[in-house]
BADO-576932 format. One line per field, with one value per atom (N, C-alpha, C): residue number from 1; residue in three letters; x, y, z; atom name. Coordinates in pm, whole numbers. Layout:
<torfis>
i NUM,...
aa ALA,...
u X,...
v Y,...
w Z,...
at CA,...
</torfis>
This chain:
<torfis>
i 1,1,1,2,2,2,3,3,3,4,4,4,5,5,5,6,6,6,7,7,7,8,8,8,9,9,9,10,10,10,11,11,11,12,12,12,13,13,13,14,14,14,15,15,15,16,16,16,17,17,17,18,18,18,19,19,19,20,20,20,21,21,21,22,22,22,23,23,23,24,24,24,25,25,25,26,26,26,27,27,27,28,28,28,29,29,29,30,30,30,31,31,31,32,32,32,33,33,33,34,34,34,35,35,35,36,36,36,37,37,37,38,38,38,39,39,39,40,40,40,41,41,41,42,42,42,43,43,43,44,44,44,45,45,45,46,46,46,47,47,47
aa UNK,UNK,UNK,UNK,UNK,UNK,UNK,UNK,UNK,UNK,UNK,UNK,UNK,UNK,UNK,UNK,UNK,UNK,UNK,UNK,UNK,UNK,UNK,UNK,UNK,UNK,UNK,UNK,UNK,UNK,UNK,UNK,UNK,UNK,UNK,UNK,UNK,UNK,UNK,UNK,UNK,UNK,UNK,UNK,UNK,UNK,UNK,UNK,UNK,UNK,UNK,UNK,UNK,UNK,UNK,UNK,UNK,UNK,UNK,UNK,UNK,UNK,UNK,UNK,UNK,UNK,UNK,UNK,UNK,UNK,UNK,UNK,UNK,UNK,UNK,UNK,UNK,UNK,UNK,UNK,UNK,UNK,UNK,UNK,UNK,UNK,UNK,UNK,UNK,UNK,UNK,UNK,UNK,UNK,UNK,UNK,UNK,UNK,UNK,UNK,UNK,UNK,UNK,UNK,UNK,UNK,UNK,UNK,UNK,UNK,UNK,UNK,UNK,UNK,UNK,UNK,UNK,UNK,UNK,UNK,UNK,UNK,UNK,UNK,UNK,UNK,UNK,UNK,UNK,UNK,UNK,UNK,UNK,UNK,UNK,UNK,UNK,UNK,UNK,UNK,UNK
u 1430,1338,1411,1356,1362,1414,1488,1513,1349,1289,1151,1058,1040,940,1024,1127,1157,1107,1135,1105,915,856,691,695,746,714,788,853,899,793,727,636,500,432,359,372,461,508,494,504,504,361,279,139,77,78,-6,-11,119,147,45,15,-91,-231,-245,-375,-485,-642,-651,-656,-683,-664,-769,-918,-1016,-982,-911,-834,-723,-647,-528,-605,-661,-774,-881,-878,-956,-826,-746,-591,-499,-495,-481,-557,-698,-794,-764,-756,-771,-606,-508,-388,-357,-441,-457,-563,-692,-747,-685,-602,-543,-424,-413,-287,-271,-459,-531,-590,-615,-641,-571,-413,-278,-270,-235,-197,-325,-434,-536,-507,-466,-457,-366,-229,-105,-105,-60,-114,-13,-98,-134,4,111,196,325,321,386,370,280,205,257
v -388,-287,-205,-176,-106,72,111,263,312,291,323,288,231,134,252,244,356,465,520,707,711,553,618,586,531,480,649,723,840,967,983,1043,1046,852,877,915,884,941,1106,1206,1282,1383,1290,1321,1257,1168,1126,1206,1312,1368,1511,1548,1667,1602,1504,1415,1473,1509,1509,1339,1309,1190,1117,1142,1078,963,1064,1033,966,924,841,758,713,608,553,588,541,513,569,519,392,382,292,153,174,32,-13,75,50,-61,1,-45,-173,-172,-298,-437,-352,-456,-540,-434,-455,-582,-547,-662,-793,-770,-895,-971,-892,-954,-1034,-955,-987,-1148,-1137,-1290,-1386,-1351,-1441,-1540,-1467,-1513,-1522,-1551,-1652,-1782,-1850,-1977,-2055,-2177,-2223,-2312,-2361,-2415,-2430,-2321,-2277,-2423,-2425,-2518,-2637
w -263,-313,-419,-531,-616,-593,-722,-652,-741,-812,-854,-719,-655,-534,-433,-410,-313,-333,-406,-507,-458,-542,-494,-372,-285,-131,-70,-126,-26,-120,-227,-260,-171,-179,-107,39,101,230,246,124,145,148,33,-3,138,208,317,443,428,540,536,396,375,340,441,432,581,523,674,714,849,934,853,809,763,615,555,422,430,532,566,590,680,696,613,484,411,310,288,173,265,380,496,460,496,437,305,161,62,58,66,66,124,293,332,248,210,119,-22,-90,-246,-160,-65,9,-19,97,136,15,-100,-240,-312,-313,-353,-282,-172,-73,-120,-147,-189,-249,-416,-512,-506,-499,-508,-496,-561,-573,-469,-465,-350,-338,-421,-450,-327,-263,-163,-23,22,130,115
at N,CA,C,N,CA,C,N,CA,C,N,CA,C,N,CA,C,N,CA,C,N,CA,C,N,CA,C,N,CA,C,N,CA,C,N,CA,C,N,CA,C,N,CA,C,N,CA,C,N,CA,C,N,CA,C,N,CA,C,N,CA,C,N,CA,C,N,CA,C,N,CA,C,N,CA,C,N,CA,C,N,CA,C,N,CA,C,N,CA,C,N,CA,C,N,CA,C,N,CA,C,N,CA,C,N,CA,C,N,CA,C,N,CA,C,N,CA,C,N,CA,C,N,CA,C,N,CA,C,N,CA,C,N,CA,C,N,CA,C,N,CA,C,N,CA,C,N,CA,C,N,CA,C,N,CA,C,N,CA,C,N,CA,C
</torfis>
């Protein structure tokens, strides 16, 4: 991991923590969906 990928991974860590619970759970799904998008589309070459 990157010291940039670290830096936003301990930012957002810090912004999620002044989240109410409703809004973690909806930045939670989104993060999990962009994931599940990501692994989609990688090609298939791997298999």
């Amino acid at each position: 991991m990157s010291k940039t990928e670290k830096m936003l991974l301990e930012s957002l860590a810090e912004a999620v923590k002044q989240l109410p619970e409703n809004k973690r759970d909806f930045l939670m799904g989104y993060a999990e969906g962009v994931n599940a998008m990501a692994r989609k589309e990688e090609p298939e070459e791997m298999c």
